[in-house]
C-alpha positions as CSV (number, residue, x, y, z in Angstrom):
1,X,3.1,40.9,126.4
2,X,1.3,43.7,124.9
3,X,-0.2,44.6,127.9
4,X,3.3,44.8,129.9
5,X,4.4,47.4,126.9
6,X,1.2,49.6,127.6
7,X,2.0,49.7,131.0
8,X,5.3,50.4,130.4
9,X,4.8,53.2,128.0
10,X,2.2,55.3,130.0
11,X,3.3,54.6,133.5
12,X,7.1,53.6,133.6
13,X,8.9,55.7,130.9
14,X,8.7,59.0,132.3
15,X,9.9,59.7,135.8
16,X,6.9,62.3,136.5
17,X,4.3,59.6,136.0
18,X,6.0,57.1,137.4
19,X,6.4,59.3,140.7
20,X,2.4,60.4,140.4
21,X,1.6,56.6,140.0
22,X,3.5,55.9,143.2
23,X,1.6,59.0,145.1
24,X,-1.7,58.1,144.1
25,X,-0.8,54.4,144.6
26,X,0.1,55.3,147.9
27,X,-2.6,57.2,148.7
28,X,-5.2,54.3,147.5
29,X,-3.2,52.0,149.6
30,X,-3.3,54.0,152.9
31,X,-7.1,54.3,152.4
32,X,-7.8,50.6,152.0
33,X,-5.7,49.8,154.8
34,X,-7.2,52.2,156.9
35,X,-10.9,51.2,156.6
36,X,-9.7,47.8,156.3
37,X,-7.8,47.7,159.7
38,X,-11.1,49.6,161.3
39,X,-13.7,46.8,160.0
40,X,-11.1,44.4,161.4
41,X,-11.2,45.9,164.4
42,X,-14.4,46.3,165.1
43,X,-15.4,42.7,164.1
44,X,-13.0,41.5,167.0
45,X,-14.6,44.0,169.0
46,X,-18.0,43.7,168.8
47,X,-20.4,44.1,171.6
48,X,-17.0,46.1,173.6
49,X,-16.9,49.0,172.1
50,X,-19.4,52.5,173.7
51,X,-21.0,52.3,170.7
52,X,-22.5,48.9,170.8
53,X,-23.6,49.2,174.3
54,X,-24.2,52.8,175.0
55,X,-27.8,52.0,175.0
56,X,-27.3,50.3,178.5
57,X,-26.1,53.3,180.2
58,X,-28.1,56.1,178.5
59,X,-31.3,56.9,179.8
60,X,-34.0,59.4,178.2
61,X,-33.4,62.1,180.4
62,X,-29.9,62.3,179.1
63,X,-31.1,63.3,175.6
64,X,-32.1,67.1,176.6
C-alpha cells in the first residue's frame, strides 16, 4: 500500500504533474509503438522490401 501512496503523492495530487506524467507518458508510448510497429513490419516483410534486395539490381557502375 505504501507504494500506491508514493505514487499518489508525487504524481496524482497536483494537476501539473499529473498532466506532465500524461505528456511524457504519451510521448514514451508513441515511441515504443513506433519502433515497435516498424520491427513488426519489417519481420513480415523480409526479403520484399528495396533494402533487402537492392543488391540484385545494383551494379558497380551505379556507385559513381
Amino acid at each position: 500500500m505504501s507504494f500506491v501512496k508514493t505514487v499518489y503523492r508525487s504524481l496524482f495530487r497536483r494537476t501539473s504533474t499529473f498532466a506532465v506524467g500524461i505528456l511524457v507518458g504519451a510521448v514514451i508510448f508513441e515511441r515504443v509503438f513506433d519502433q515497435g510497429s516498424d520491427a513488426l513490419f519489417e519481420e513480415l516483410n523480409r526479403g520484399k522490401l528495396w533494402k533487402h534486395i537492392k543488391h540484385n539490381y545494383e551494379s558497380e557502375d551505379d556507385e559513381a
